[in-house]
C-alpha positions as CSV (number, residue, x, y, z in Angstrom):
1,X,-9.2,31.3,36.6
2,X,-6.2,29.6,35.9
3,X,-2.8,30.3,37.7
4,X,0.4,30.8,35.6
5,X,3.7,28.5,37.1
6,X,7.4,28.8,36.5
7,X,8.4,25.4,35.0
8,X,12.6,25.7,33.5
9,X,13.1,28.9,32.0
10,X,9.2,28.9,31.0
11,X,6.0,30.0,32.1
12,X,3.4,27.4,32.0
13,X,-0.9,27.9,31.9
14,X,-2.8,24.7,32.6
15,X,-5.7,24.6,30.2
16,X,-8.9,23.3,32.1
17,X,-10.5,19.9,30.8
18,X,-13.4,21.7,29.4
19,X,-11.8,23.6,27.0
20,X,-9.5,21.0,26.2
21,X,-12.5,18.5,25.5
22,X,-14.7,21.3,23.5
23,X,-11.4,22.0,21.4
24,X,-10.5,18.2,20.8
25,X,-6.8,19.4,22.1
26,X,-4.0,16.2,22.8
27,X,-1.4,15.9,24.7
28,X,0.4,16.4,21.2
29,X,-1.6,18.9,19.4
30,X,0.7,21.6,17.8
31,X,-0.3,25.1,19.0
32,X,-0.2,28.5,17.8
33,X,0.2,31.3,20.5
34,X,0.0,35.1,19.8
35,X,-1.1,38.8,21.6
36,X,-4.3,40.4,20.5
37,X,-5.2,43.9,22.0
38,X,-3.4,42.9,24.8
39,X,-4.6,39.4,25.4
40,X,-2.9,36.6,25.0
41,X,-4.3,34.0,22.4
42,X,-4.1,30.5,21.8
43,X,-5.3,28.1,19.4
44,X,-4.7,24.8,17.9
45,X,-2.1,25.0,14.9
46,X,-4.9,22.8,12.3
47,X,-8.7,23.1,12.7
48,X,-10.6,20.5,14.6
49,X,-12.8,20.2,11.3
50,X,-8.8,19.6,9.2
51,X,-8.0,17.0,12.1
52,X,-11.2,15.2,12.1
53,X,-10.9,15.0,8.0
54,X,-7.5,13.6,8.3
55,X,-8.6,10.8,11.4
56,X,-11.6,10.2,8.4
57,X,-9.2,9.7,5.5
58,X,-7.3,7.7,7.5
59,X,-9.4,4.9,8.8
60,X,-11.5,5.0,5.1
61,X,-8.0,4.5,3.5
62,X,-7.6,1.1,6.1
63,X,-10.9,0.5,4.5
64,X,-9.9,0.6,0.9
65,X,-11.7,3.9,0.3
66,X,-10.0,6.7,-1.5
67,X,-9.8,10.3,-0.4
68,X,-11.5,11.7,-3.8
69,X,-15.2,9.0,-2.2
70,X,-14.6,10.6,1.4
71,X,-14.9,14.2,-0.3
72,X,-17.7,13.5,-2.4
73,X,-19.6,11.8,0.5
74,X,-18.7,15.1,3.0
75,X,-19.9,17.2,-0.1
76,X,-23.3,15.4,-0.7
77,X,-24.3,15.7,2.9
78,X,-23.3,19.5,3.2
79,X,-25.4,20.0,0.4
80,X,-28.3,18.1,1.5
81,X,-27.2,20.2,5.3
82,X,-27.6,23.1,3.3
83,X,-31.2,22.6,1.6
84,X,-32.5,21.5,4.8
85,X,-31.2,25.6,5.9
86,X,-32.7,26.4,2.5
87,X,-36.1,25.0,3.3
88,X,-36.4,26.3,7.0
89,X,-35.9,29.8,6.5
90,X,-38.6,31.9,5.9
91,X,-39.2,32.5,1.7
């Protein structure tokens, strides 16, 4: 359980460091915040999966690799993922 504080004219909830490790959530990680049936919700603004592909483009661009190699590579092993699914399930 987490306790809510008065900080300004805000309400502040500190998020616990295991939730903010699982999530990959910074100290500068842009939020979205919103009610659903009466709870209230938050999650990162950009998926963990759209941050990591960015951190990825990044470095393979200090590399001298191109965006359009980092896709293909990301879409060859999600096939390759996907036919090992393929060849576990029962046929």
């Amino acid at each position: 359980m987490v306790k809510a504080r008065r900080v300004g004219n805000s309400i502040t909830v500190t998020i616990p460091k295991e939730i903010v490790t699982e999530l990959d959530i910074t100290e500068n990680t842009e939020m979205n915040l919103f009610v659903r049936e009466g709870s209230v919700v938050m999650e990162p603004a950009v998926s963990r999966w759209a941050r990591l592909v960015a951190q990825v483009n990044q470095k393979a661009a200090e590399r001298g690799v191109t965006e359009t190699d980092v896709n293909e590579a990301v879409a060859e092993i999600r096939n390759r993922a996907r036919g090992v699914e393929r060849e576990k399930r029962p046929g």
